[in-house]
Structures are given as C-alpha cells and as structure tokens.
C-alpha positions as CSV (number, residue, x, y, z in Angstrom):
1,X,5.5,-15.0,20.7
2,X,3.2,-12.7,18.7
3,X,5.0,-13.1,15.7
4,X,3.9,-16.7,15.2
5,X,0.4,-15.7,14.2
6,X,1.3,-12.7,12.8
7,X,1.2,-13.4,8.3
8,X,4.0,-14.1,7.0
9,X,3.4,-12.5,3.0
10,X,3.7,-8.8,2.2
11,X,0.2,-8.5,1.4
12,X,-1.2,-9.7,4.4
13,X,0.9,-7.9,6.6
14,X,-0.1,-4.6,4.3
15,X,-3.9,-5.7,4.6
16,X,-3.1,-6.0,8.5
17,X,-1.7,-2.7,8.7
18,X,-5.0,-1.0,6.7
19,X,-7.9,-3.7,8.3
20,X,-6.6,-3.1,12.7
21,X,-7.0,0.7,12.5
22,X,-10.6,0.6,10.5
23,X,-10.9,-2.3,12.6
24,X,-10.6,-0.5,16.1
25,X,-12.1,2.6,15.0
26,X,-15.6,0.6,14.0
27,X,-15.3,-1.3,17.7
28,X,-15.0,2.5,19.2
29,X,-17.8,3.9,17.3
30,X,-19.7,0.8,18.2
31,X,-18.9,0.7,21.6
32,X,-19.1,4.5,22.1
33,X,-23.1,4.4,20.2
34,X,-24.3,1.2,21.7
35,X,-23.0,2.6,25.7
36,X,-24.4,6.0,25.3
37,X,-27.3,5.7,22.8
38,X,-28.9,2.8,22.3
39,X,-28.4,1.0,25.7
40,X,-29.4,4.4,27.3
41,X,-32.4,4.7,24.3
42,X,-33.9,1.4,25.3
43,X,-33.5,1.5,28.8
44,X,-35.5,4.9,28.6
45,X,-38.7,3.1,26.5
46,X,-38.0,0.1,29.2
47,X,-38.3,2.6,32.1
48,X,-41.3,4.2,30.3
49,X,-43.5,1.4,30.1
50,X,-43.0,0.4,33.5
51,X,-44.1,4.1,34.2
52,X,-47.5,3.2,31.9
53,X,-47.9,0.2,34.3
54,X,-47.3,1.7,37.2
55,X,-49.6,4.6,36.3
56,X,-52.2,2.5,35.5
57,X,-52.4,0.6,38.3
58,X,-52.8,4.0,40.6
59,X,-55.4,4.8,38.3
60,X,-57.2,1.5,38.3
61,X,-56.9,1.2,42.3
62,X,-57.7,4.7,42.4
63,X,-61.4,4.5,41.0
64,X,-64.2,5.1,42.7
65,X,-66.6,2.6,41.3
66,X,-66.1,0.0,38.4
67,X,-67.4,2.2,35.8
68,X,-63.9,4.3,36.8
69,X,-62.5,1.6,36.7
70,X,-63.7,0.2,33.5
71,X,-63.2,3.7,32.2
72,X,-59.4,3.7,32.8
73,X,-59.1,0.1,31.3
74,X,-60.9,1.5,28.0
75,X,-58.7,4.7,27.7
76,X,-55.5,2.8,28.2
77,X,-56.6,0.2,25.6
78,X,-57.3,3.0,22.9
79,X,-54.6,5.6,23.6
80,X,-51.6,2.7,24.1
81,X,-50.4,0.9,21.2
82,X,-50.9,-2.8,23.2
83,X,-53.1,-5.4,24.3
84,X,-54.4,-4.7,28.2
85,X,-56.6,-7.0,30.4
86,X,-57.9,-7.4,33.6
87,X,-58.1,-11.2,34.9
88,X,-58.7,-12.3,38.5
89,X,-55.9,-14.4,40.4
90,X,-52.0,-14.4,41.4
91,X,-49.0,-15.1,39.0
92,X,-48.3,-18.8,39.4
93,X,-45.7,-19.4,36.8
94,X,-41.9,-19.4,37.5
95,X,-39.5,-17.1,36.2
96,X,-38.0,-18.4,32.6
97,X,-35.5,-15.1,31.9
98,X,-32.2,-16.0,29.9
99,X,-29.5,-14.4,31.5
100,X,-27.6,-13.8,28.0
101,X,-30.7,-12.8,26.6
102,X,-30.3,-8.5,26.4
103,X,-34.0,-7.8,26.5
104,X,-34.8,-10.6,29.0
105,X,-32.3,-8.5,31.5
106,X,-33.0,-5.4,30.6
107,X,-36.5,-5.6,31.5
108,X,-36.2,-7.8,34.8
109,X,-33.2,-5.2,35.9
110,X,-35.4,-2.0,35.4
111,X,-38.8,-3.7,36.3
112,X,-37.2,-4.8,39.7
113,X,-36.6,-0.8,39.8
114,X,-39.4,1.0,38.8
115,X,-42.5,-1.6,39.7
116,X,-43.1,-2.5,43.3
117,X,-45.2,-5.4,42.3
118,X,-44.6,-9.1,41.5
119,X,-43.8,-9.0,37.7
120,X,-43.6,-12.1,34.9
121,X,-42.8,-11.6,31.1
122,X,-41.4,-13.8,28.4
123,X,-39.9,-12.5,25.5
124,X,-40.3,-15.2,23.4
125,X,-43.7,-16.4,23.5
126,X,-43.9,-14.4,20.2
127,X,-41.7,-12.9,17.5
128,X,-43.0,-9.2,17.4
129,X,-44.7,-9.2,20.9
130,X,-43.4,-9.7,24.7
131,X,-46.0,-10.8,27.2
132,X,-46.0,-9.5,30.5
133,X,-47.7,-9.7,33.9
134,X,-48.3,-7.8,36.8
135,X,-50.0,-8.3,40.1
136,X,-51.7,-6.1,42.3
137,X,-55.2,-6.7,44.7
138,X,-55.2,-10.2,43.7
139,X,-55.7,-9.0,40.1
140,X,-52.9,-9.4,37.3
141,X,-52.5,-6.9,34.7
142,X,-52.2,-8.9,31.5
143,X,-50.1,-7.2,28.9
144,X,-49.0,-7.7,25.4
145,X,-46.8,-5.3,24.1
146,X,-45.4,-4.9,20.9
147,X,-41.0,-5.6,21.2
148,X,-40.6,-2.6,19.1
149,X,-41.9,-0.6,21.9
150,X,-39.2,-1.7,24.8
151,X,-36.1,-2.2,21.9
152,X,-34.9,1.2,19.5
153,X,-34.7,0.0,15.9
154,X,-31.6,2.1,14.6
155,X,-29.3,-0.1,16.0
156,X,-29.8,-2.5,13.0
157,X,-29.1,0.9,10.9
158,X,-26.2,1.6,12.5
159,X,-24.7,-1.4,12.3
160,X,-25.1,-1.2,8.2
161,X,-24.0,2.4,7.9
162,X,-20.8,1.1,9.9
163,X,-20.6,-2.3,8.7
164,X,-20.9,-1.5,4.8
165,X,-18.5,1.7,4.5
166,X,-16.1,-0.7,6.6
167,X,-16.8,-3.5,3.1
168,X,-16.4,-1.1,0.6
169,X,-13.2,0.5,2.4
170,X,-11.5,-2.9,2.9
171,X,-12.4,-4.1,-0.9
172,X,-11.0,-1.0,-2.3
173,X,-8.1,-1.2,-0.4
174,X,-7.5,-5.0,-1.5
175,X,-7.8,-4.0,-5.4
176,X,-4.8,-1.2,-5.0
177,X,-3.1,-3.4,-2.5
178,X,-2.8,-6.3,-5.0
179,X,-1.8,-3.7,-7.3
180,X,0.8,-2.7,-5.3
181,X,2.4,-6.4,-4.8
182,X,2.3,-7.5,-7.9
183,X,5.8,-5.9,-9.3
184,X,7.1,-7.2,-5.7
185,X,5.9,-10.4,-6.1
186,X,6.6,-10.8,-10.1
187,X,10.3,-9.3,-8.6
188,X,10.5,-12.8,-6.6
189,X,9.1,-14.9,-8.7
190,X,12.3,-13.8,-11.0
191,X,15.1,-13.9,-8.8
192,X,13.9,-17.4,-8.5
193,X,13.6,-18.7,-11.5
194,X,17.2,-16.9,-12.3
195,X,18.6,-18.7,-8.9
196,X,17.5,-21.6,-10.6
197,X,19.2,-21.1,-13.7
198,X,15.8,-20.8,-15.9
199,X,15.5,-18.8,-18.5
200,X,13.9,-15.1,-16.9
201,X,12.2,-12.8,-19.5
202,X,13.3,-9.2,-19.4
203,X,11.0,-7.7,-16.1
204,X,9.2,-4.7,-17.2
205,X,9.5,-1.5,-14.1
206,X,6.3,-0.7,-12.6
207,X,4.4,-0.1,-9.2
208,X,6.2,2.7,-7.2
209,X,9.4,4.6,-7.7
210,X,11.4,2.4,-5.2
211,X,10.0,-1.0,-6.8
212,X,10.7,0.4,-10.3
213,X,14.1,1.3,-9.0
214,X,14.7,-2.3,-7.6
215,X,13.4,-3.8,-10.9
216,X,16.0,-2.2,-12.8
217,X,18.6,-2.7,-10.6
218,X,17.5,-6.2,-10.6
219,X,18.4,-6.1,-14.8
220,X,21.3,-4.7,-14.5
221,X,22.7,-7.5,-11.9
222,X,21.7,-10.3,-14.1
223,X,23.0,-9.2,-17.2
224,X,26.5,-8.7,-15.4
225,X,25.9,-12.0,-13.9
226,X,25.0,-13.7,-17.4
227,X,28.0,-11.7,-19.2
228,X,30.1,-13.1,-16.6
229,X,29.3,-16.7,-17.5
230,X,29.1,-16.0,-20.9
231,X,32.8,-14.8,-20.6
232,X,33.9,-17.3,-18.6
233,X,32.0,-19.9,-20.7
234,X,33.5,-18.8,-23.7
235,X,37.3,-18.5,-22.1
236,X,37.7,-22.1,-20.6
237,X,35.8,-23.4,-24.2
238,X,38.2,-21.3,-26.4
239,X,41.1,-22.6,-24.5
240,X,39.8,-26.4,-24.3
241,X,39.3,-26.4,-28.2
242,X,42.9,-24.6,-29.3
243,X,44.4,-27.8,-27.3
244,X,42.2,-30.3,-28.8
245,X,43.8,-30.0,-32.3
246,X,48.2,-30.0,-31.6
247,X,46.3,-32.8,-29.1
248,X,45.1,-34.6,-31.7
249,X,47.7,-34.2,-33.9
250,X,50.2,-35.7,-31.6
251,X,48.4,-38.4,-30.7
252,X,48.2,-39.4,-34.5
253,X,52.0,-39.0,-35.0
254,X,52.6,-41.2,-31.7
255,X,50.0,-44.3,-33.1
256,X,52.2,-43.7,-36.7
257,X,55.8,-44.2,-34.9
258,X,54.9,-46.2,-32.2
259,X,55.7,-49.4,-33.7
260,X,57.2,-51.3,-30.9
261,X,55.5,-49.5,-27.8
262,X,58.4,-47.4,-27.0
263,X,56.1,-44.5,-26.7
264,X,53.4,-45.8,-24.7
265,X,53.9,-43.5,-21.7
266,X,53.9,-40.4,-23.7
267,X,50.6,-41.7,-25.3
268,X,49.0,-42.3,-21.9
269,X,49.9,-38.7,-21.1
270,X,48.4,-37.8,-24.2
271,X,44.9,-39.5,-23.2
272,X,45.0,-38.0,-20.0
273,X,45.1,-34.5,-20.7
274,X,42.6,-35.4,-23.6
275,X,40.5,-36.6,-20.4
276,X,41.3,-33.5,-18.8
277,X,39.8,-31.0,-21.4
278,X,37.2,-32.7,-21.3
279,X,36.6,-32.1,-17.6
280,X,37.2,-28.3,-18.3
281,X,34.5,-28.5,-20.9
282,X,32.1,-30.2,-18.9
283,X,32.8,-27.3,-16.2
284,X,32.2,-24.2,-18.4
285,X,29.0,-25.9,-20.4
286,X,27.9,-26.6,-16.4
287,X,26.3,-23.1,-16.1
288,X,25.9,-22.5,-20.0
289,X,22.0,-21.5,-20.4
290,X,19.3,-23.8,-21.8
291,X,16.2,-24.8,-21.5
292,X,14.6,-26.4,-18.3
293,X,11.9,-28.8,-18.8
294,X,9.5,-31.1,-16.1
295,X,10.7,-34.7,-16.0
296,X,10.3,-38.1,-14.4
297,X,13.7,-38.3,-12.2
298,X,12.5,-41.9,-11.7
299,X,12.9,-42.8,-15.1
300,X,16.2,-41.3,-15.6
301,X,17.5,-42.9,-12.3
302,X,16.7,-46.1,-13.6
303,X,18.4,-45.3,-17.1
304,X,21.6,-44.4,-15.1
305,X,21.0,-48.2,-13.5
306,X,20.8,-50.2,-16.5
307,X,24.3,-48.1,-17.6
308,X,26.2,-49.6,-14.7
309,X,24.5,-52.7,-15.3
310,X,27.5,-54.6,-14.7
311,X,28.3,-52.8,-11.1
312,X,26.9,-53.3,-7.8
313,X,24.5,-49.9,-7.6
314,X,21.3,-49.9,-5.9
315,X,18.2,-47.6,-6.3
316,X,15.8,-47.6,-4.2
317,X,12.4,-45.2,-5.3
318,X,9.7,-46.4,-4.1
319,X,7.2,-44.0,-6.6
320,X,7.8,-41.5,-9.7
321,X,9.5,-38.3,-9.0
322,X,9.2,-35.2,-11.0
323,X,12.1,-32.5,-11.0
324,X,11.9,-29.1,-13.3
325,X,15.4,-28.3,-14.7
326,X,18.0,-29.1,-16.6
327,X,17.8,-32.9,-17.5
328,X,20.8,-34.0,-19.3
329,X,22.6,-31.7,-16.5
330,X,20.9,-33.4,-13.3
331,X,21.9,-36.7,-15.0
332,X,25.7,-35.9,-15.2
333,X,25.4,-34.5,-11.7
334,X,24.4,-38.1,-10.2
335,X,26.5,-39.6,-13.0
336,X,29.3,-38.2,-11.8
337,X,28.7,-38.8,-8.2
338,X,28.1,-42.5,-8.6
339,X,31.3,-42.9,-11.1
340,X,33.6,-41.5,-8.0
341,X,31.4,-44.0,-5.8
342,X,32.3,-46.6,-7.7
343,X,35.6,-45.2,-8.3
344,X,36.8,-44.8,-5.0
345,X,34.9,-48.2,-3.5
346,X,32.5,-51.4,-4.3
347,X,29.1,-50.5,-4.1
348,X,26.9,-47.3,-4.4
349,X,23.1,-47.0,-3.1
350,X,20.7,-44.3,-4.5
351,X,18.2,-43.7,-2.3
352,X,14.9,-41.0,-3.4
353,X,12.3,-39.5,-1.1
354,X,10.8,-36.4,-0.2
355,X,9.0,-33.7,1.4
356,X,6.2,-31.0,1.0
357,X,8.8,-28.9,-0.9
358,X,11.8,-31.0,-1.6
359,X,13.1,-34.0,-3.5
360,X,16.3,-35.4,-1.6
361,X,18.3,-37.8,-3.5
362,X,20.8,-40.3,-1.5
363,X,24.0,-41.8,-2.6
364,X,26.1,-43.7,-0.1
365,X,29.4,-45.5,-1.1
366,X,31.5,-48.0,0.6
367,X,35.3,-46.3,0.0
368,X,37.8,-44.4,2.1
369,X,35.2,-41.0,3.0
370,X,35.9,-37.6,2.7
371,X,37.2,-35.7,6.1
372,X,35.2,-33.2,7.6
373,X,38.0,-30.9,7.7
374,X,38.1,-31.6,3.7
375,X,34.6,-31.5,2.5
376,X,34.0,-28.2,1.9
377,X,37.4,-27.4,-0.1
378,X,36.3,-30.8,-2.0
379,X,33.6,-28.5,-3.9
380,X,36.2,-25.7,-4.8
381,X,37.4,-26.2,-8.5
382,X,40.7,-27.6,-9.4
383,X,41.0,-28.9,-5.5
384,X,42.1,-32.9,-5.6
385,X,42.0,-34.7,-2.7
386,X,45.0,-37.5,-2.8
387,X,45.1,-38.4,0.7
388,X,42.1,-39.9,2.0
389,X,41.4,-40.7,-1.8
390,X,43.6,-43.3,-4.4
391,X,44.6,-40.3,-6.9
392,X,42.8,-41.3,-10.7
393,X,44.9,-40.6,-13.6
394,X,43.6,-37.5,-16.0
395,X,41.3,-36.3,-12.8
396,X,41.5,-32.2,-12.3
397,X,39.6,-31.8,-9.0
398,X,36.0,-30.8,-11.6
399,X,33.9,-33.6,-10.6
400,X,32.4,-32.6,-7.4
401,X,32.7,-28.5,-8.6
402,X,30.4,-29.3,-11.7
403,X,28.1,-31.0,-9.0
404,X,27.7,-28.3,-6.9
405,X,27.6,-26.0,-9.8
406,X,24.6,-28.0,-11.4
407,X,22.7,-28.3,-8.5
408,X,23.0,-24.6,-7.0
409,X,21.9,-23.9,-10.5
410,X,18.8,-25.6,-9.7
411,X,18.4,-23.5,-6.4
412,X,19.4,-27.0,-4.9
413,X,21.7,-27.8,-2.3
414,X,25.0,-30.4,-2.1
415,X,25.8,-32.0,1.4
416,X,28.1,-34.1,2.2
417,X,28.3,-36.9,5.1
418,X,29.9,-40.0,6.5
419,X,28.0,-42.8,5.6
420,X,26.1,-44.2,8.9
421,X,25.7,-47.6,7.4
422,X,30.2,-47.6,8.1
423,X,33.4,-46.4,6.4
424,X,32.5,-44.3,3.2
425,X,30.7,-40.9,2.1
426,X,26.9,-39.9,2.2
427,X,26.4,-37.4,-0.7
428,X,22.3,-35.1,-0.6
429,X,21.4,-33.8,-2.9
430,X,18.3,-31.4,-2.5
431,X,16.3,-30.3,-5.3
432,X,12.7,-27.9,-5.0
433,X,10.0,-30.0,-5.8
C-alpha cells in the first residue's frame, strides 16, 4: 500500500532517504524545546503576571485609606512595564477566547488557576498589547499589558537556527545528490537509445567505483553486440552478393537459348531465388546502423496509400503523427505487412492512434489468419507457414522476422491477433512516441 506514494526515480528515493531522518530529528528537537522550554517559559511569565494581579489586589484592598491606596496604584504603574487603572463597575462583556488560539488558552487555563476573581482579556484588540480585566469590590482592574510580557520571544529564533541549517543541509545534499545520478541517469538514457537502435556516443566512466564499473561494462556489451551484427551483416551480404553474379549469368544464358520457351521453368526458378536473395539482404541491412531522424508517420502512411493505389487499403489517421527512427526502415516494416495483407486476402485497413507514450499502428486483413499456436514461431526467421497460408513462390519465411527486427530496433513491440471485425489477422505495431 505504501509503495504507491512512495517516488518512483532514484533521486527522489535518495533525497527521501537523506530529507526523513533530518526531517524527524528537527520534529524531536522541536517537540522536545517547545514541551520543556518554551511552553514551560511562557506558562511561567503567564503565572507571573497573574501573581502581579493578584498581589496587587491584596495590596489595594489592603490599604488603610485612599492615599494607600492611591499609593499602591502609583508604584505599580511606575515599577511595572504596563498600563494599570482603577474604574468603578462589574465586567459586562462575554467571553470572546479562540480555543485554537495558544495565548487565548494559555492565559484563560492559568488565570482560572492562579486568580480567584472574575477575569476578561482579549488578545487581539491590539498587535503588541493584550487587554485584560479583573474584578474585585465592585471595582475592575484595567490592564494593558504588553504581549511580549506573557509570550518568550526565542521561539521565533529557534525555529531559524533549526529551520535554516535544515535549508542549507537539504540544498547541499541536492547539489552532490544530482551529482551522483547523473552517470546513472546518462547510463539509462544510453541503453535506450541503443535499445532503440540510435546511434550512442562512446559513455565516458564517472560517479563512483560501482557506476564507473557498470559504465564500462556497459561498452564492452555493446561493442560485442555491434561486432555481432556487423558480422552477421557482413556474412548473409557476402553470401547474397557471390550468388547474384553465376545468378545473373544464368539467367542471361537462359533468355539467349530460350528460343521456344522450353526453359521457362528453369527461368522461374531462377527469378525466385533472385527474389529470395533479396529477402536475405533485406534481413541483414534490417539491423545495419544508420541514422534516426523525427518524421511525419502520417505523411509516409499516406505515400504507402497512393503506392497501392490500385488495391483496396484503408487508412484511417485522423491527425499527424511524429515517430523518431529509422524512416525508410519503418516504411518497409508496414510495407511488408500490408503486401502479405494483400497477399494472403482482399482488403487491408491501417488504423493510427495513440497514447501519452505510444503510437499504435493497426493493420487488419481479410485472409485465412495466423493460429495462435503459430504466431509466435511466425516471427522466427526462415519459419514459413504453408498451412493456414497459400505458400508464395520465392518467399523464405523473412517477412515477418525483418518486421519484428525493425520494430524491436525501435524499442517497439510486434503483436499479433485475430481480426475481431471476422476471419483474418490483426497485426500492432507499437512504437515510443
């Protein structure tokens, strides 16, 4: 349950992992100063004042005549650092005490302990000064003292000397921290591009030994991974050109001596495996490296349409789509999807939409289908599927591998499907927007 609103990045969870413990200690110290300090500080100058009141009050009752009286009114008002009067009646107004309000209980909670007389105060009848009122004899004591001497100022002070070490900590601590994630994150950022089949620039090591140590081995992977390629790139071209010439050759001798059409079948063999070296080409240049670019899928969709003019293919793309890849790759990919569409039925529909992250492209076709059993060996090269499927003359079992190949390439994914509109196959293809 917790691990929903946990963060889901490195460096938050590394900023998480610093921030809760300076976090918790700063609610200790606070809760630990503000308990036994300050709370116990201001209800000491609260219990004080009420001691003033009180005292004065003896004093005033306690006078002989009203010169004592007048006497103790006068030393009060000199000696204490607020306004004291005198005036003649009861306390008529109501209480108007804020029970969220700190100082509002603090002084009705210790008043109610320390004064045995009916009290009234408001805290907010001025900014710097709290009025207060107290009866006795039919006489009210009519106070204004200043806040500062109920409330201890170095509670605002400790709140900076906690609050800005805790700023300075954190913002440090964010500097080395993004230091820190930055070979990890430049790390990711690499593997996908390569995943992607995009040209990655050599990763320079740095950040700690163990990031430094998966940077390299990170190298070392993709240049066995690129020599691989290279070498099988290289093989299957090698081997497709040597047969392209004695190919060639024969089938010049054949159009020379095939006067009356005796040799027709041998001819059509001839263009068949002529088609089929092409296929092997197609599959070795599939993963070959080039250059990715940004482009308008849209546009290129509706160049394939005006190819198969002639055939009944739909597109439906309701806005412009922009892919970053390979485009002449991409194209043969859906090229070569709609030709087996085609191919193996009537119709083909092209379908584009997508997501936050995604572009899923659609292609249904109206012919036999695919089993399920079948679909994933479809994908494995050299793997022809003459059952469900009419066999096509010159086909080696490439078409769908150099698919999958171009669109894993593209850290896409292939799926295939029945079609739910009836009989025939449902072919996504998923591309990062």
């Amino acid at each position: 349950m917790i691990k929903k609103f946990l963060p889901k990045t490195l460096f938050y969870r590394y900023f998480l992992i610093i921030i809760t413990p300076v976090i918790l200690l700063q609610i200790t110290l606070a809760i630990v100063f503000f308990d036994s300090l300050w709370l116990k500080t201001n209800k000491g100058l609260v219990n004080s004042l009420s001691d003033e009141i009180s005292t004065f009050i003896n004093l005033y009752q306690n006078g002989e005549s009203a010169k004592d009286k007048e006497t103790t009114l006068n030393l009060f008002k000199k000696n204490k650092p607020y306004d004291i009067k005198i005036i003649e009646g009861k306390i008529k107004k109501k209480e108007d005490y804020s029970k969220f309000a700190f100082y509002d209980r603090l002084l009705k909670e210790e008043f109610e302990k320390n004064l045995n007389y009916k009290f009234w105060f408001n805290t907010k009848i001025h900014k710097d000064y709290v009025k207060i009122l107290v009866e006795f004899d039919d006489k009210i004591v009519d106070l204004l003292v200043p806040k500062s001497r109920i409330r201890n100022a170095s509670g605002r002070i400790f709140l900076l000397w906690i609050l800005v070490p805790a700023l300075l900590l954190i913002s440090i601590s964010i500097i080395f921290l993004r230091n820190q994630i930055r070979p990890i994150t430049n790390l990711a950022s690499a593997a996908e591009k390569f995943g992607k089949g995009q040209y990655v620039a050599e990763t320079k090591p740095s950040g700690a030994m163990e990031i430094r140590k998966a940077i390299n081995e990170f190298e070392k992977m993709k240049q066995r991974i690129l020599r691989h390629i290279s070498q099988r790139t290289s093989m299957l071209s090698g081997i497709s050109h040597d047969l392209k010439t004695p190919l060639t050759r024969l089938k010049l001798q054949i159009e020379i001596l095939n006067k009356d059409g005796k040799l027709n079948k041998i001819k059509d063999d001839i263009n068949e495996m002529q088609k089929m070296i092409a296929d092997y080409l197609d599959y070795s240049t599939s993963q070959s490296e080039l250059s990715s670019n940004k482009f308008n899928l849209s546009i290129m969709l509706n160049e394939i349409m005006h190819k198969f003019s002639g055939s009944k293919i739909y597109l439906e793309c309701k806005k412009n789509y922009f892919l970053t890849g390979r485009q002449h790759l991409i194209k043969r990919s859906i090229l070569n999807i709609i030709e087996n569409a085609l191919k193996y039925g009537n119709t083909a529909e092209i379908k584009v939409s997508d997501t936050s992250d995604k572009i899923l492209i659609t292609i249904d076709d109206d012919g036999p289908g695919i089993p399920e059993k079948e679909r994933e060996r479809v994908l494995r090269p050299f793997y022809r599927l003459d059952k469900s499927r009419k066999s096509s003359p010159g086909s080696v079992g490439l078409g769908l591998s150099i698919v999958q190949d171009i669109v894993n390439s593209h850290g896409g994914q292939i799926d295939l499907q029945n079609n739910p509109k009836g009989s025939g196959l449902r072919v996504n293809l998923t591309f990062p927007s």
